[in-house]
C-alpha positions as protocol buffer text, in pm:
chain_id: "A"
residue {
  index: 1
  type: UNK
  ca { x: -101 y: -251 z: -1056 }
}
residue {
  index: 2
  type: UNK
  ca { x: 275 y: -255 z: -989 }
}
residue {
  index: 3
  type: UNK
  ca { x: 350 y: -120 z: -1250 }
}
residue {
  index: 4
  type: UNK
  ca { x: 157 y: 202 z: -1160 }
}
residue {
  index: 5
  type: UNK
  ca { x: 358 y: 216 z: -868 }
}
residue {
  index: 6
  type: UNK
  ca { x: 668 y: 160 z: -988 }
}
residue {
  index: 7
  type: UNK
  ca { x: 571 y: 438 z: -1236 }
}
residue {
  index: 8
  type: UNK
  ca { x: 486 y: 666 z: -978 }
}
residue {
  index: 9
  type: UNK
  ca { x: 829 y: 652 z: -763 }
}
residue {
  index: 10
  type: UNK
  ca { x: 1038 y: 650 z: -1097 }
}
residue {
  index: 11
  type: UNK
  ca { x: 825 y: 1014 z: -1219 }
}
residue {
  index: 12
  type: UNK
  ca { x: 894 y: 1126 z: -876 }
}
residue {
  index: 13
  type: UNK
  ca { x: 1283 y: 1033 z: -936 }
}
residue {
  index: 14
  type: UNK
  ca { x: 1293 y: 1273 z: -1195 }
}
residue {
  index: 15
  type: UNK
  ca { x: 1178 y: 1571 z: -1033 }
}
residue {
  index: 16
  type: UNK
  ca { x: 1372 y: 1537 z: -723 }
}
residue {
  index: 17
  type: UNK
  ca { x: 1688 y: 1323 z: -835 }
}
residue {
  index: 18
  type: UNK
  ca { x: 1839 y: 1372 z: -475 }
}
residue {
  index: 19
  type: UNK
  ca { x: 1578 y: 1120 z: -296 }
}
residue {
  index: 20
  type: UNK
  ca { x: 1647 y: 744 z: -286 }
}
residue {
  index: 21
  type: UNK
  ca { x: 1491 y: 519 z: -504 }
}
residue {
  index: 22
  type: UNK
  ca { x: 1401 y: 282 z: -190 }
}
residue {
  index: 23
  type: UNK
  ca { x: 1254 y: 534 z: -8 }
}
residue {
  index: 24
  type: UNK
  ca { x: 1027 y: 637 z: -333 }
}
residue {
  index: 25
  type: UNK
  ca { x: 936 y: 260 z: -375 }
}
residue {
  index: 26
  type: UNK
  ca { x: 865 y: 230 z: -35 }
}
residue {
  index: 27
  type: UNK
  ca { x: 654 y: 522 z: -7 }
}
residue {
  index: 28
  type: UNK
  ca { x: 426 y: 418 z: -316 }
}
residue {
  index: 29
  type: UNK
  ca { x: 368 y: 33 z: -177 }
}
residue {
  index: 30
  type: UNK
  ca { x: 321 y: 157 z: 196 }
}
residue {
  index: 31
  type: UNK
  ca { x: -59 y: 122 z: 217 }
}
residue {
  index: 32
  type: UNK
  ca { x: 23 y: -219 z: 74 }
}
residue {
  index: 33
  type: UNK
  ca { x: 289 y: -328 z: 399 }
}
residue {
  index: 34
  type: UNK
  ca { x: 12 y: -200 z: 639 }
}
residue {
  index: 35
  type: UNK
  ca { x: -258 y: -391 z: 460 }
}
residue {
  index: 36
  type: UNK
  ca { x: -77 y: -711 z: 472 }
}
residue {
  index: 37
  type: UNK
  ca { x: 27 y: -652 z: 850 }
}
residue {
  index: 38
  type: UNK
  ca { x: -308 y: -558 z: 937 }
}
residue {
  index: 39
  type: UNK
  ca { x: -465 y: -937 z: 714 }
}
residue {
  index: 40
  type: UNK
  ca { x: -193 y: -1088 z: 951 }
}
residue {
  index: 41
  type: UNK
  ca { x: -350 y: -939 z: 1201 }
}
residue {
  index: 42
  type: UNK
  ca { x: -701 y: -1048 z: 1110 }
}
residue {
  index: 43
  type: UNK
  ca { x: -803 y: -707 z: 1061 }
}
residue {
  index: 44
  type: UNK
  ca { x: -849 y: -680 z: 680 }
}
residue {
  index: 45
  type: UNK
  ca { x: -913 y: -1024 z: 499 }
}
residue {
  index: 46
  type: UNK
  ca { x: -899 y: -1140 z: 145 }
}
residue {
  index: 47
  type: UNK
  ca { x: -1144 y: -1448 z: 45 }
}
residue {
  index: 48
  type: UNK
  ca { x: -1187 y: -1605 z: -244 }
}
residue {
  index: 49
  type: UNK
  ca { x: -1520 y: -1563 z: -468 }
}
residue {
  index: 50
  type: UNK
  ca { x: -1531 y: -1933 z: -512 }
}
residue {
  index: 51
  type: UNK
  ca { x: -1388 y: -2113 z: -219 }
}
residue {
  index: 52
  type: UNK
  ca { x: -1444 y: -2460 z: -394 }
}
residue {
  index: 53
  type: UNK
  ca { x: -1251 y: -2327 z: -678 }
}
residue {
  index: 54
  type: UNK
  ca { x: -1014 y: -2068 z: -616 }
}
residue {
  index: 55
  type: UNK
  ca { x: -823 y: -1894 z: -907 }
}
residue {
  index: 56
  type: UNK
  ca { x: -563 y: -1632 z: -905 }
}
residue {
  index: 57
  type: UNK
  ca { x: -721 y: -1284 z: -928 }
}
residue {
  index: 58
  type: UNK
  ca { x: -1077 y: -1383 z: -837 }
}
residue {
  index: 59
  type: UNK
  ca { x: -1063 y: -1265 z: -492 }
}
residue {
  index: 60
  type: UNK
  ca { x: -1291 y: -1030 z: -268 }
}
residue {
  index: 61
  type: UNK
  ca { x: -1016 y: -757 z: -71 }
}
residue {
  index: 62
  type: UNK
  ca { x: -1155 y: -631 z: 248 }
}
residue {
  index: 63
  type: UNK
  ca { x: -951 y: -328 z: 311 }
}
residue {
  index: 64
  type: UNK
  ca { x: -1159 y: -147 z: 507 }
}
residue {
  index: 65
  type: UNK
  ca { x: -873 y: 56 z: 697 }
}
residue {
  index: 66
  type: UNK
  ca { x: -567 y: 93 z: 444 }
}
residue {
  index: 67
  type: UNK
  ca { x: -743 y: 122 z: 88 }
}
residue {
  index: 68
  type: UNK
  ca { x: -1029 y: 362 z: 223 }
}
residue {
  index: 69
  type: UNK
  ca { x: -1009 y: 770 z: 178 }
}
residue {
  index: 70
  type: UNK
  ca { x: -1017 y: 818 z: 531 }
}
residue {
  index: 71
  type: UNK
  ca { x: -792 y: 560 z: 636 }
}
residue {
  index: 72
  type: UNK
  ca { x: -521 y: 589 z: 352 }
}
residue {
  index: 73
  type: UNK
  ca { x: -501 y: 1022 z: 484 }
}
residue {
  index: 74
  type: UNK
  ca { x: -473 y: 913 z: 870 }
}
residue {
  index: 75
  type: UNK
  ca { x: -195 y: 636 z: 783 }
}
residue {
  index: 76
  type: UNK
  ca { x: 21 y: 883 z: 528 }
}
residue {
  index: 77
  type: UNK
  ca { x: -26 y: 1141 z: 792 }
}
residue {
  index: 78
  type: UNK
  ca { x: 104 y: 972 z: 1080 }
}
residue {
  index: 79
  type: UNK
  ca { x: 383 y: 866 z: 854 }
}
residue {
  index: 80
  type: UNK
  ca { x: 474 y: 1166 z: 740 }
}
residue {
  index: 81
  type: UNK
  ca { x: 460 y: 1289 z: 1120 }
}
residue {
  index: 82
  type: UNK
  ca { x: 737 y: 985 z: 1152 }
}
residue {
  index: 83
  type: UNK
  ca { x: 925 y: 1091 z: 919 }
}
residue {
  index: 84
  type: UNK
  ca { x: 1002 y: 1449 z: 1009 }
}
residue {
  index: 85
  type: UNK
  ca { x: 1108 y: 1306 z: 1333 }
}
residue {
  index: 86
  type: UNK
  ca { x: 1384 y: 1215 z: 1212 }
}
């Protein structure tokens, strides 16, 4: 999964050279920073599929807000809106 968005920022590096990598990075793992502010938040959850055995990658993601269609449009718009603020 990383991978993809490392991927992502780097093909986006080579069609416009003059943008910083950070800012490409940051742009492709953004849904990600909201998701885990918002399971801080108590928001959006993860849970394991076995609580009396947990394992790494067996886990249930409720994302309702970042990961959804909806959601991930209203959270890059308002970002974008941010951005050309400044």
């Amino acid at each position: 999964m990383i991978t993809g968005h490392f991927g992502l920022a780097a093909g986006v590096k080579m069609i416009a050279p003059r943008l910083p990598l950070w800012s490409l990075l940051l742009a492709t793992f953004w849904l990600d920073v909201i998701f885990t502010i918002l399971t801080m938040s108590g928001l959006e959850s993860l849970a394991p599929i076995d609580p009396a055995h947990p394992a790494y990658g067996e886990v249930v993601i409720n994302a309702l807000y970042t990961h959804s269609l909806v959601g991930a449009i209203i959270i890059s718009v308002i970002t974008g809106w941010l951005a050309s603020l400044r």
